[in-house]
N, C-alpha and C positions, 0 to 999 in steps of 0.2 A: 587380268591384273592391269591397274592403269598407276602409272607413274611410281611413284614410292607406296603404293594404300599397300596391307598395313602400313601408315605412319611410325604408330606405337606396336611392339613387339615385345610383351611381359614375359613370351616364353626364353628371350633371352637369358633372364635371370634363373630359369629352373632347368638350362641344358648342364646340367653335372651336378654329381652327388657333393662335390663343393664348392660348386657355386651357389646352392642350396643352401648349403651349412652356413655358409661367408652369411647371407643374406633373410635368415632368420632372424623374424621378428620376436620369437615366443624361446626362449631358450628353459630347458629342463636342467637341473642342477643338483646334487645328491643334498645339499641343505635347504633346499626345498621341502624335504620330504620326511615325514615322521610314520612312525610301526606300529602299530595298534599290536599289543601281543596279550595273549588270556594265562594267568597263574592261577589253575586249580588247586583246591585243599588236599592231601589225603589220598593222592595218586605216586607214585612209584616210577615210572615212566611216562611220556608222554601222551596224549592221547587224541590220535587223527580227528578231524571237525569236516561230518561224511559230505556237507553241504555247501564245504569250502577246500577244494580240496589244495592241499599244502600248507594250511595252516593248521595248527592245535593249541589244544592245551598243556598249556607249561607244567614241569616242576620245576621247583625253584633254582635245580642247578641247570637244569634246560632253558631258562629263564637268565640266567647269567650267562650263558653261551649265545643267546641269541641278541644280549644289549653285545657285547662285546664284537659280536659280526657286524651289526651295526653300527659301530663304532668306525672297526676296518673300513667300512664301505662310504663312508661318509657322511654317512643317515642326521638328523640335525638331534631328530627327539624321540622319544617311544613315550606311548600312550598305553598304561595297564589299566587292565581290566582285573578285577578277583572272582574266582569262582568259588564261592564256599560250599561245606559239605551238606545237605540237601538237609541233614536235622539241624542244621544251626541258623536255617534260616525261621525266622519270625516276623509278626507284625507289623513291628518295628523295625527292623531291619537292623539288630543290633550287631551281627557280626561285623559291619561298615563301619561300627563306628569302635569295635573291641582293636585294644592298641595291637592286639597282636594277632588280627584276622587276617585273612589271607593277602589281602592289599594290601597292607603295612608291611606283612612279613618280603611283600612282593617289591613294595619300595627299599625298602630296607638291604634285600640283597641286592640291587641293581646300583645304589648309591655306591654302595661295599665294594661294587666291580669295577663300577664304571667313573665314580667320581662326578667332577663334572664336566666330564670328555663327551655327556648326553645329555641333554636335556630332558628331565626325567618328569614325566607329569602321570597325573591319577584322574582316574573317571569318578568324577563326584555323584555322585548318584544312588537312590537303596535299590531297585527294579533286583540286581544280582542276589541281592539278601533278606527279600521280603519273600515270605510262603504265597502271597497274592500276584507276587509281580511287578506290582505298580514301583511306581517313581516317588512316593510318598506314603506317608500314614494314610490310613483313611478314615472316616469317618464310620456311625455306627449304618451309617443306610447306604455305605458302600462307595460315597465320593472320594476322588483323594483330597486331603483335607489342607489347605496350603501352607497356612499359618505354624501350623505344628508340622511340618515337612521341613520349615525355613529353620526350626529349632533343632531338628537333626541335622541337616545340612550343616550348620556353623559346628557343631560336635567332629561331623567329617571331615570338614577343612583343618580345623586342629590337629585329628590324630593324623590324618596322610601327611601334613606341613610335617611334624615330628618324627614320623619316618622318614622323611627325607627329601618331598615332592618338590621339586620345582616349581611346578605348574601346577593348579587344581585344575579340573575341566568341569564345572557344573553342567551337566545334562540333562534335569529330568523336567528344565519349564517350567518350573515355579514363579510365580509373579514376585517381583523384587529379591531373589535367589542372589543375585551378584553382590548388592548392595550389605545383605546379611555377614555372608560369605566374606566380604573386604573386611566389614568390621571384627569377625571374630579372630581373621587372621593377624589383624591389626594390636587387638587386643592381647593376643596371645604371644606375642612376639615373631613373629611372621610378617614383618613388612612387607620383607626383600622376596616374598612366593608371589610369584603371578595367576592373575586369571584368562583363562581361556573359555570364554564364555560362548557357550553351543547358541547362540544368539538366534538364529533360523532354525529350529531343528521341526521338520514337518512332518506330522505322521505320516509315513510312508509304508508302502507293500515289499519295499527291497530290505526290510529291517529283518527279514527272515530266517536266513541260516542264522546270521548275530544271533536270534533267539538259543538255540544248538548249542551256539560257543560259550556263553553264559550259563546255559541250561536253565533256561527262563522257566519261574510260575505262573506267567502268567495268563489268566484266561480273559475273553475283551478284548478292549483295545483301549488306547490312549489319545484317543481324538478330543476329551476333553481339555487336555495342557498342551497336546504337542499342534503344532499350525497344520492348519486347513491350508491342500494343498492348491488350494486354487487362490489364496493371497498373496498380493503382493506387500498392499501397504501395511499391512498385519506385521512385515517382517521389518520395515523399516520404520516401526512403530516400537519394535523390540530391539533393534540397534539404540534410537535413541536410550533406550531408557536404561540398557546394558551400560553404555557410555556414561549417562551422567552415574551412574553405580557404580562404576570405577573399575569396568572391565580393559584389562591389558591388550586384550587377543579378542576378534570374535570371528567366529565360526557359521557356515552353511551345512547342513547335514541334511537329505545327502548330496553328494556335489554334482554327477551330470545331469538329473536332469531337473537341477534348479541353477544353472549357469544363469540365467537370466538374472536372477536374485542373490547371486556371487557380484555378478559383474556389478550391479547398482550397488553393493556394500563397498566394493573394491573403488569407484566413482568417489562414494562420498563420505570415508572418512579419514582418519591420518594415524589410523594404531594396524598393525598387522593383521590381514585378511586370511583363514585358513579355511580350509575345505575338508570335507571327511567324504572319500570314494569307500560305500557301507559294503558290507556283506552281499547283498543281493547284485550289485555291480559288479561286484568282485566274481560272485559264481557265473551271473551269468555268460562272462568273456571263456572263464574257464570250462565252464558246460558247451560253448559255441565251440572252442578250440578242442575240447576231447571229441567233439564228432565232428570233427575236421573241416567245419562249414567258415569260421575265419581263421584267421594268422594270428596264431595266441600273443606272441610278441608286439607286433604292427598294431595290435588292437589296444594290448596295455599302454604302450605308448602313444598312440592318438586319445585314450583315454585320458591320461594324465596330461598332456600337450592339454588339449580342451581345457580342461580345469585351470592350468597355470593361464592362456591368455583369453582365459573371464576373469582372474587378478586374482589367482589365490597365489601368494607366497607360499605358505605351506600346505600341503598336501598331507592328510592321512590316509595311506593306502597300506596294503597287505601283502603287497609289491615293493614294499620300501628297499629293502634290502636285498634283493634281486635286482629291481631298475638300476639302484645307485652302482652297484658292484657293474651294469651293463654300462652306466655312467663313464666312469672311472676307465674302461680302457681302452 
C-alpha cells in the first residue's frame, strides 16, 4: 500500500445495516404495491392454486377478508381477476360482460368492504370467460378478430365502472382498446374511473400457473396480439399510442425480465409507471425457496427492489400483503 491508494473507499457507506438503510437509493414502500387476488363462481371455500403456492381462489367473503388485510397492511390497490363457472363460459365471453358475473359480484363486495380506503381495479379482458381462451371474439377461421373484441371491451368497462371499479386494467392488446374504453366510460357517466393500460404486455412463458388460477381454455398461444419478446421499439410504439388514447396508468407485464423496457417507459413519460411480477415469477422464487436452494424472503425482496429502481411506482405482486405487513414493522 503506497500513501492514502484506496483514495475512494465506497465500502465506507455499506459498514452497517444502517448505514445501508440511511443511504438507499431505491426505497420499497407498502403503497407501492398492489394484490392481484382470483374470485371464483360457485365454490364454498377457498381453493389452493397447486402452481402458486399461497395463493387461491377466493369466495366472495374470503374476498373481503383479504381487501380488508390489505387495507391493514398498507397495500395501495387490489387487482381482480373473476373465475366463472366453466358452463357459462362462451364465444363471446358474455359472463364479463353479465352485470352480475363473478367480477362484478367481486367488485361489488370489495367496494361494500372496503370503500375507498383501496383502490379497487378490474381485469378488462374475455380470455377468463371465453370457451376458446382467447382475449377476443374470433373470427370464423379462428383469428381474434379486433374490431368486434373493441365492441365488447367498451360493454366491460361499463359494467365493472358500475360495480364499482376504480380502475379498469385492459389487457388483452387489442389495437386502439384504451381509446374505445375512454369513450364508453366517458359516455356512460364514468369520467372519474381510470385506466390502467397493460401497455407492454409480451407473450411470455412465465404466464403459466396464471393459466391454473383463471382456469384458462385456452389452446395456442397469443403471439398474434400480445409483443414479440424480443421488441423493444414495438413497446414504445404502444406507449405512444396508449397515451394519445387517454391511458391514466401504463403498465409492463411481466416485470423482471423486461426491466429494460420499465425503465425506458419510467424515462419518458409523466403519467404513473406500474409493473406486474406474473405468476411464473411468483412460483419460480417459491419453488427455488421450498427446496431450499435461495432465501425465500431476500429473494422476494431483491425481486421487488429490481422492479421499483427500473421506475415502476406500483408493483403488482402476490406478495403484496406479506411484503407490506414486512414493511410496516
Amino acid at each position: 500500500m503506497y500513501g492514502n491508494f484506496p483514495g475512494s473507499r465506497p465500502r465506507r457507506l455499506r459498514t452497517t445495516p444502517a448505514m445501508r438503510r440511511m443511504v438507499a437509493e431505491t426505497r420499497l414502500d407498502p403503497a407501492n404495491l398492489i394484490l392481484p387476488a382470483f374470485v371464483r363462481e360457485g365454490i364454498d371455500a377457498p381453493v389452493a392454486i397447486s402452481a402458486m403456492p399461497g395463493v387461491q381462489q377466493h369466495t366472495l367473503d374470503t374476498l373481503r377478508k383479504a381487501a380488508v388485510e390489505a387495507v391493514s397492511a398498507g397495500v395501495c390497490g387490489i387487482m381482480l381477476f373473476g373465475v366463472p363457472a366453466d358452463e357459462k363460459k362462451d364465444a363471446r365471453g358474455t359472463a364479463g360482460t353479465d352485470p352480475d358475473g363473478i367480477l362484478q359480484a367481486g367488485l361489488r363486495a370489495v367496494r361494500a368492504e372496503v370503500g375507498d380506503d383501496l383502490v379497487v381495479m378490474s381485469d378488462l379482458c374475455l380470455d377468463e370467460y371465453t370457451d376458446h381462451g382467447h382475449c377476443g371474439v374470433l373470427t370464423e377461421d379462428g383469428r381474434v378478430d379486433n374490431d368486434a373484441t373493441l365492441e365488447r371491451y367498451a360493454e366491460m368497462a361499463q359494467v365493472q365502472a358500475d360495480a364499482g371499479a376504480h380502475v379498469v386494467g385492459p389487457s388483452g392488446m387489442m389495437d386502439g382498446q384504451v381509446g374505445v374504453i375512454r369513450d364508453a366510460l366517458d359516455q356512460t357517466g364514468h369520467e372519474d374511473v381510470s385506466i390502467l393500460a397493460y401497455t407492454a404486455k409480451y407473450s411470455s412463458a412465465f404466464y403459466g400457473p396464471f393459466r391454473e388460477a383463471i382456469g384458462s381454455s385456452l389452446k395456442g398461444d397469443r403471439m398474434t396480439y400480445q409483443q414479440d419478446p424480443a421488441n423493444t421499439r414495438e413497446s414504445l410504439r404502444e406507449l405512444a399510442l396508449d397515451l394519445a388514447e387517454g391511458a391514466d396508468m401504463v403498465m409492463v407485464k411481466p416485470a423482471g425480465p423486461y426491466l429494460d423496457i420499465l425503465a425506458k417507459f419510467a424515462d419518458s413519460v409523466d403519467v404513473p409507471v406500474a409493473a406486474y411480477q406474473i405468476s411464473g415469477e411468483y412460483a419460480m422464487i417459491e419453488a427455488a425457496a421450498e427446496k431450499g436452494w435461495i432465501d425465500r424472503d431476500a429473494a422476494i425482496m431483491e425481486s421487488l427492489t429490481g422492479i421499483r429502481r427500473a421506475g415502476a411506482q406500483m408493483i403488482l405482486t402476490y406478495w403484496a400483503t406479506e411484503v407490506a405487513q414486512r414493511l410496516r414493522r
